[in-house]
C-alpha positions in Angstrom: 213.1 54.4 51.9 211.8 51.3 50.5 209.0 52.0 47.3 206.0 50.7 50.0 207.1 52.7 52.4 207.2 56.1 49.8 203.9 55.1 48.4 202.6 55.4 51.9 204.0 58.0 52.9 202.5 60.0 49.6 199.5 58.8 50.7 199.0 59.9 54.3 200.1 63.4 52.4 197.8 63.3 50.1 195.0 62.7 52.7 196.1 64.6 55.5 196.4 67.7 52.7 193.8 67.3 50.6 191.2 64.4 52.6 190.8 62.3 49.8 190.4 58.4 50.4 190.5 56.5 47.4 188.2 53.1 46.6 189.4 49.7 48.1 187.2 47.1 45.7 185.4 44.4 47.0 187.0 42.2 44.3 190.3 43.2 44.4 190.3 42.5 48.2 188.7 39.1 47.7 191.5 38.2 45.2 193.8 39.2 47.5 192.4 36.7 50.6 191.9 34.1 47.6 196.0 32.9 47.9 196.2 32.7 51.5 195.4 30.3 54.1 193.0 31.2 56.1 190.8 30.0 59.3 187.1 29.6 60.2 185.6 32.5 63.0 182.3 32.6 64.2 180.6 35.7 64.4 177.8 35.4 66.2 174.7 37.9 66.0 173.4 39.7 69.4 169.7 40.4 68.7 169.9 42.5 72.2 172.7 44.5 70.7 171.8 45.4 67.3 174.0 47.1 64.6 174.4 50.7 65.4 175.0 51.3 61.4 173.8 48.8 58.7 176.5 45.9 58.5 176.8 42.5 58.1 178.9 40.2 59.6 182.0 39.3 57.9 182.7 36.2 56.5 183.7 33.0 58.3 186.7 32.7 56.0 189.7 34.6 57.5 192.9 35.0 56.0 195.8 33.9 58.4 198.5 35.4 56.3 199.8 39.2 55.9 200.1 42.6 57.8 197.5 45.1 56.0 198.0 48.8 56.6 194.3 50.6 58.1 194.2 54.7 57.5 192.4 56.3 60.4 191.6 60.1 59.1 190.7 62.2 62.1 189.7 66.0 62.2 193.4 65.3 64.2 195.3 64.1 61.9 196.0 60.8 60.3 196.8 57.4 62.0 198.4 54.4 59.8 198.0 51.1 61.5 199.6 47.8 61.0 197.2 44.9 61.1 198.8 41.5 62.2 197.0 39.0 60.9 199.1 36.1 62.1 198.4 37.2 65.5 194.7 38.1 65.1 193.2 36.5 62.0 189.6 36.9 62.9 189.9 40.4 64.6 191.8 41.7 61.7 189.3 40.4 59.6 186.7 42.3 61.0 188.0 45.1 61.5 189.0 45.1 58.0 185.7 44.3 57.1 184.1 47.4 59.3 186.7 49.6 57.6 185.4 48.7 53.9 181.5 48.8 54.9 182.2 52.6 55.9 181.0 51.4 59.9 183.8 53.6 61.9 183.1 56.6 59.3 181.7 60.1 60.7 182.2 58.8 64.1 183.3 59.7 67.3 186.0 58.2 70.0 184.0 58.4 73.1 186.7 57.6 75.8 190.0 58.9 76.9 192.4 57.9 79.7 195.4 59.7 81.1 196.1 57.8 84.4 199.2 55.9 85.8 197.3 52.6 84.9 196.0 53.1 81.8 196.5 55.3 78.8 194.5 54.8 75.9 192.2 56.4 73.2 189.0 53.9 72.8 187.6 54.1 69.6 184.6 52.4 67.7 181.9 52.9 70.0 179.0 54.3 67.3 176.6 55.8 70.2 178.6 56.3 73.0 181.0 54.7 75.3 180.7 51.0 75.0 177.2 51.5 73.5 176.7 51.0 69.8 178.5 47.9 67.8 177.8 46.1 64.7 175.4 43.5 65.6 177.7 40.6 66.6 180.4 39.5 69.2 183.2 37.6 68.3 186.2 35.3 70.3 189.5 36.2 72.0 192.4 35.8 70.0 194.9 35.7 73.2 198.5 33.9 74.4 198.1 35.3 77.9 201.3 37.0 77.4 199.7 40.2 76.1 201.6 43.4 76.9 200.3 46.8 75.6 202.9 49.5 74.9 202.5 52.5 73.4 201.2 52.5 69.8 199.5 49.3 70.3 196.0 48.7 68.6 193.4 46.6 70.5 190.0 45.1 70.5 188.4 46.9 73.6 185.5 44.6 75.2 182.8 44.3 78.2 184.1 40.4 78.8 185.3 37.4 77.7 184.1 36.6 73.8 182.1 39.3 73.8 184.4 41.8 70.2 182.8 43.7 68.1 183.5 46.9 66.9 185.4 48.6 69.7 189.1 49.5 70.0 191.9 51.3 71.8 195.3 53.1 70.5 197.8 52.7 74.1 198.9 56.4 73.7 201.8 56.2 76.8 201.0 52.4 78.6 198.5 49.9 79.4 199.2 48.4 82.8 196.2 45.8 82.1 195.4 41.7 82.3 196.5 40.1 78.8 192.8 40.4 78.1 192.3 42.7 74.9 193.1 41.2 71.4 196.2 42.8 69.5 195.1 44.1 66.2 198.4 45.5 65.3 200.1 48.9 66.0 200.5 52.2 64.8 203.3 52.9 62.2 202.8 56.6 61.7 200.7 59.1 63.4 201.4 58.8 67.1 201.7 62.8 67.1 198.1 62.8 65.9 197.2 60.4 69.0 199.9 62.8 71.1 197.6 65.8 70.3 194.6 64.4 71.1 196.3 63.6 74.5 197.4 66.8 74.9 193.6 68.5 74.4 192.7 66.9 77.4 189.6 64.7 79.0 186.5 66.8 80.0 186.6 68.0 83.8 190.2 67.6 84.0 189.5 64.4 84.6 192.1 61.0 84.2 189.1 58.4 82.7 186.1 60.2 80.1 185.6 61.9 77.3 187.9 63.9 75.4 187.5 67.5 76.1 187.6 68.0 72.8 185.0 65.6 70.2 187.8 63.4 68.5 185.7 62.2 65.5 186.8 59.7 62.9 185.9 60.9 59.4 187.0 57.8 57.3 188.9 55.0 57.2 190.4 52.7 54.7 192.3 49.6 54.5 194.7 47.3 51.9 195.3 45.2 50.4 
């Protein structure tokens, strides 16, 4: 086990026993962006669809560079994500961005799908299912050669261009169009995603809420 891989592994101990989530600085993750290249993304506001929480957007300056790990701590269990910035530089960027201005904390996942189509957990919704983001929309970030196995993380949306704060963990498959962004995917914690599975979707049904609130109570990201 490499020293990375035991410091995080300490870590998702540490939180999953005790729930503490230590401070990410602003600076230090400024100083971080500071050595890598980076591109320009336009986050445009949506006055019709304002913030659900107090945000900002993030800014236009994304780092190109690097695979940053994202804690989800649920009242599940803990989910480790690994960000892919190479392959999403703007949508890693905000959802970095959400993680450090506390957006997805004390919320809830509102939808949960179990069918031969589509398995996924959707996540970042503030108000309810598809209701609720942070006040802007952002671009695609696609190939067209998308796939979606399991333990891959996703920018969920209601149309082309139209990111925000929304996104889905593929718990079993996703038999969709290459339309959704890839964030990244889950390194540790699928068990945690596995039991939220296994809790079931309200009415027995295959597309809707969980039966079960699946809340997330913070989140944190680095470097």
């Amino acid at each position: 086990m490499t020293p990375a891989r035991r410091l995080l592994t300490l870590l998702v101990v540490l939180v999953a026993t005790v729930g503490f989530a230590p401070a990410v600085t602003a600076s230090a993750s400024a100083s971080a962006a500071a050595d890598r290249p980076v591109t320009r993304c336009e986050y445009i506001p949506t006055p019709d669809k304002p913030a659900a929480k107090p945000v900002r957007p993030p800014s236009p300056q994304a780092p190109t560079q690097g695979k940053p790990t994202a804690v989800l701590a649920t009242n599940y269990g803990v989910v480790v994500i690994e960000l892919d910035r190479a392959n999403a530089p703007c949508a890693v960027h905000n959802f970095t961005h959400l993680v450090r201005s506390l957006f997805y904390n004390h919320t809830q996942c509102w939808r949960l799908t179990n069918s031969a189509r589509l398995g996924v957990l959707q996540c970042g919704d503030i108000v309810e299912v598809e209701v609720g983001g942070p006040g802007y929309r952002f671009a695609d970030e696609l190939t067209g050669a998308e796939t979606y196995p399991r333990g891959t993380v996703a920018m969920g949306n209601q149309g082309p261009d139209t990111n925000g704060s929304q996104f889905f963990v593929v718990h079993s498959h996703a038999n969709i169009s290459p339309a959704y962004t890839v964030l990244g995917r889950v390194t540790q914690g699928m068990s945690t995603v596995d039991r939220i599975v296994k809790a079931g979707i309200e009415g027995g049904a295959q597309d809707g809420l969980p039966a079960h609130p699946v809340k997330i109570l913070w989140a944190l990201t680095w470097p």
